[in-house]
C-alpha positions as CSV (number, residue, x, y, z in Angstrom):
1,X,168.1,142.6,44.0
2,X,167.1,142.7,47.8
3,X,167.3,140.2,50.0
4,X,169.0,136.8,49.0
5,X,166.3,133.8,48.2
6,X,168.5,131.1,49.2
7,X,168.3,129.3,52.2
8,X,172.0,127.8,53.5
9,X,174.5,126.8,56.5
10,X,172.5,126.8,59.8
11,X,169.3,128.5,58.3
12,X,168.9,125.7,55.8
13,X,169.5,123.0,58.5
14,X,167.2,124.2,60.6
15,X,164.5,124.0,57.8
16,X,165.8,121.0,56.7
17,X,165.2,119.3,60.1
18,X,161.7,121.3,60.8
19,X,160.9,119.7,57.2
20,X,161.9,116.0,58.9
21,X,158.6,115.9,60.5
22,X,155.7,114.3,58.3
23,X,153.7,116.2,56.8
24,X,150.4,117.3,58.4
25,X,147.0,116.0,57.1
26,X,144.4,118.2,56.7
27,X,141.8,115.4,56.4
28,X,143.6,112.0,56.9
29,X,144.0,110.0,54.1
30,X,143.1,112.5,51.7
31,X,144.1,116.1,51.9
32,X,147.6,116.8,53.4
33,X,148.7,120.4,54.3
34,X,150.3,122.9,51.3
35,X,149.5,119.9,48.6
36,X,148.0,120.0,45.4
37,X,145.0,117.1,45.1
38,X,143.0,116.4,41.5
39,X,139.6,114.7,41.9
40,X,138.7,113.4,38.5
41,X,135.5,111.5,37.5
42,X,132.6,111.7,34.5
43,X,130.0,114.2,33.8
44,X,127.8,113.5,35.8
45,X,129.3,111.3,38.6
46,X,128.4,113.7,41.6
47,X,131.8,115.8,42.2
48,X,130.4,119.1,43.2
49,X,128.0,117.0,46.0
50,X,131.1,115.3,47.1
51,X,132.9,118.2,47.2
52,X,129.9,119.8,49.3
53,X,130.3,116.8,51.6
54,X,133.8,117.6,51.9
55,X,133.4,121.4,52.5
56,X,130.1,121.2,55.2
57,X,131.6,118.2,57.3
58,X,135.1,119.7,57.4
59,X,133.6,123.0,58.5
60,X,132.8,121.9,62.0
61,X,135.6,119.3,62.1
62,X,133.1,116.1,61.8
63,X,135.1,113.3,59.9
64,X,134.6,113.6,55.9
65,X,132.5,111.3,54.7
66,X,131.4,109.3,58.0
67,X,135.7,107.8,57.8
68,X,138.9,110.4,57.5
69,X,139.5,112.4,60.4
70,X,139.7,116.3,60.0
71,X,142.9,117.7,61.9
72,X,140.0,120.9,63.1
73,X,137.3,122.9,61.5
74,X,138.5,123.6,58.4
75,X,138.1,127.1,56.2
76,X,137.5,126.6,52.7
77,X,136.8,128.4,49.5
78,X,135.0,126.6,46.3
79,X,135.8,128.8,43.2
80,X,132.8,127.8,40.9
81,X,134.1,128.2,37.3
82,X,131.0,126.5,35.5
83,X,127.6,126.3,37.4
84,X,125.8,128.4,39.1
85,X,126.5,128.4,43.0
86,X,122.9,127.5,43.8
87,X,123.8,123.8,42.8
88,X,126.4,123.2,45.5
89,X,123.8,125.7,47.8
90,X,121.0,123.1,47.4
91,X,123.4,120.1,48.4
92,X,125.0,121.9,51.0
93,X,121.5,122.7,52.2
94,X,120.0,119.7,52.5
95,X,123.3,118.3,54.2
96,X,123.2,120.7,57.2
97,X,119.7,118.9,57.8
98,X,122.1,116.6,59.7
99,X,125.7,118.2,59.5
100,X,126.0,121.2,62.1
101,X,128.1,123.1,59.1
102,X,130.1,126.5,60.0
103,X,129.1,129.1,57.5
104,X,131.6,131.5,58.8
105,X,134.9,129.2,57.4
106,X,132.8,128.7,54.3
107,X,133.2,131.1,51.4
108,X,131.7,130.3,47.9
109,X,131.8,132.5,44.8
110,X,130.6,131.9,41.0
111,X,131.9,135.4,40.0
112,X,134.2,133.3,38.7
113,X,132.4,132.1,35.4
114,X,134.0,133.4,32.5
115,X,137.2,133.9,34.1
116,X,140.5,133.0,32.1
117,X,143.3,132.6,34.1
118,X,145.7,132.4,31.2
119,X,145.0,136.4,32.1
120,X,147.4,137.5,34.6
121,X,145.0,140.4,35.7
122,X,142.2,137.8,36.3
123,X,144.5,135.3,37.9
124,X,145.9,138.8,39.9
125,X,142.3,139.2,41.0
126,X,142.0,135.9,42.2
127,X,145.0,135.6,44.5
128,X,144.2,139.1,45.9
129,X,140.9,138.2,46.7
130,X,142.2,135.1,48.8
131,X,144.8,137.0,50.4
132,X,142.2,139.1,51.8
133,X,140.2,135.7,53.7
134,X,141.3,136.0,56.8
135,X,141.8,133.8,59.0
136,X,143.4,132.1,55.7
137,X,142.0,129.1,53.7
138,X,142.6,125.7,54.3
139,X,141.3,124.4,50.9
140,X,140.7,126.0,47.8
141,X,138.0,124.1,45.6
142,X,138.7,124.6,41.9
143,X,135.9,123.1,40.1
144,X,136.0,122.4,37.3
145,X,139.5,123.7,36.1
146,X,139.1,122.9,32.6
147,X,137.0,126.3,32.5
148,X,139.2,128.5,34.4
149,X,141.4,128.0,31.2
150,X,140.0,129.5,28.1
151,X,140.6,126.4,25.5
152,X,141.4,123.8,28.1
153,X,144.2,122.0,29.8
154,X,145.0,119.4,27.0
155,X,147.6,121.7,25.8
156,X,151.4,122.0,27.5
157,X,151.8,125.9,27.4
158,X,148.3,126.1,28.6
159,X,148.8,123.5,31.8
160,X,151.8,125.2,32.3
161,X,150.6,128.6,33.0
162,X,147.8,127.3,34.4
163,X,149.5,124.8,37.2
164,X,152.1,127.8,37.9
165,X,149.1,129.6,39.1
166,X,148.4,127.2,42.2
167,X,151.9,127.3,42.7
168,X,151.3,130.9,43.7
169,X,148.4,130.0,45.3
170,X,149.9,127.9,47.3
171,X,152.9,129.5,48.1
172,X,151.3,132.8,49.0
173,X,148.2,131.8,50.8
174,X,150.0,128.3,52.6
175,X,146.9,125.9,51.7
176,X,145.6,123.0,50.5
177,X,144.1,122.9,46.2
178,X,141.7,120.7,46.0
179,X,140.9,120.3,41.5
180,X,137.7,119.3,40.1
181,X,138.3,117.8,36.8
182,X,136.5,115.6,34.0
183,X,137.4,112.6,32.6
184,X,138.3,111.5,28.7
185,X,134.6,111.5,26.6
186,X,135.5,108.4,25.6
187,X,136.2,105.7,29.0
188,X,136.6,102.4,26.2
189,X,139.1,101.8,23.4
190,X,139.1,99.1,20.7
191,X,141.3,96.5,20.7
192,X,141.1,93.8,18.0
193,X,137.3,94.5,17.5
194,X,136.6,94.0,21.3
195,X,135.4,97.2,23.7
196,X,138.2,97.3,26.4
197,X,137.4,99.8,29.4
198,X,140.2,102.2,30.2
199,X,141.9,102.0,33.7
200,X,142.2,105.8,34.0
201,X,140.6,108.1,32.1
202,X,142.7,111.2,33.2
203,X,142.4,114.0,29.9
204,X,144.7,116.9,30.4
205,X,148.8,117.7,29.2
206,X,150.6,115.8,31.5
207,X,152.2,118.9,33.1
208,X,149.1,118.9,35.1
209,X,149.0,115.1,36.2
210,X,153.1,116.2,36.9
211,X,152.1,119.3,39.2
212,X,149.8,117.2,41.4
213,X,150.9,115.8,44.7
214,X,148.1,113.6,44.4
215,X,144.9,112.4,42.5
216,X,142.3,110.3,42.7
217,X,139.5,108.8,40.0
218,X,135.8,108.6,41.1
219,X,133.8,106.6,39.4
220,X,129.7,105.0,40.1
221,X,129.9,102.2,42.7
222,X,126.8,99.7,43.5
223,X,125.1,103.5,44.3
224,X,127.4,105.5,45.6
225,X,131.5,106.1,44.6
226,X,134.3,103.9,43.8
227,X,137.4,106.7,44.5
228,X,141.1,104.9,43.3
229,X,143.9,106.2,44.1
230,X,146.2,107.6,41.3
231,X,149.1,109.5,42.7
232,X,150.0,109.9,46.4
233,X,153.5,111.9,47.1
234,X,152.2,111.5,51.3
């Protein structure tokens, strides 16, 4: 069987108190290091621009969003599933007007419409291609993940296979996932005849709001973003 998995006697003390020290942040606040983050907000609501934010002002080390402090320049890869990459181009475009963004920790792709990464060769593809980034990613940008799944996360087997995936990706590559992800249609339920707005509108099995280390909801905010706070494991 090879070498022994386990960790034990001195060898697992010595991780154990390596482990003692708190956990780095990537961008303070918001994105800690080897962590698993969902962003989740309505159709419309602005994601892949904030995302773009995140991306350009973490690629030179400026603070994200004018506030949380970035530990260093940052490299990143956004994994478009959906849209075509000139949308986050344009925003990211008009942002380096007054963000000095690094293109060179930046990598983008939309090759990856279509993909299903219920497929093990497609999700194989994926985790070879980001073994190959060099020097290695910071953040992966999933966005949004309901298409990387052919049929959706609402089901348990499909979550399952699905959040096992950026177990490997974050095992193997040692980075951050950042996870685009949409909201319930439907943000209001009934309730003896009078319209009562949900506090979370998370849709999804909840073996994907388990996997998360942490998740926030974005919603519109007297013009710009309310984000709460969801889940924090850090």
């Amino acid at each position: 069987m090879g070498e022994s998995p386990f960790l034990t006697g001195p060898v697992l003390r010595a991780d154990m108190e390596k482990g003692s020290v708190p956990r780095a942040s990537l961008i303070d606040e918001l994105i800690y290091k080897e962590t698993s983050t969902m962003i989740f907000g309505g159709a419309g609501i602005g994601k892949t621009t904030l995302f773009a934010q995140m991306i350009s002002e973490s690629s030179c080390g400026q603070a994200v969003f004018s506030k949380f402090t970035v530990a260093r320049p940052l490299v990143s890869v956004y994994f478009s599933f959906e849209r075509p990459l000139s949308e986050i181009e344009e925003r990211m475009q008009a942002m380096s007007k007054i963000v000095p963004l690094d293109t060179d920790l930046i990598y983008m792709t939309d090759k990856t419409i279509g993909i299903n990464l219920l497929n093990e060769t497609h999700a194989n593809r994926l985790l070879f291609h980001l073994k190959n980034i060099q020097p290695p990613p910071d953040i992966v940008y999933f966005d949004p993940i309901y298409a990387s799944v052919r049929g959706g996360l609402s089901m348990d087997d499909k979550a399952s296979i699905f959040t096992n995936f950026c177990s490997r990706v974050r095992r193997d590559i040692g980075c951050s996932i950042i996870l685009g992800h949409h909201t319930l249609k439907y943000t209001h339920e009934w309730i003896n005849k009078k319209k009562v707005e949900k506090d979370e509108t998370y849709y999804g099995s909840m073996w994907l709001k388990a996997h998360v280390t942490g998740s926030f909801q974005v919603e519109e905010h007297e013009g710009g973003t309310l984000w709460s706070k969801k889940k924090d494991n850090y």
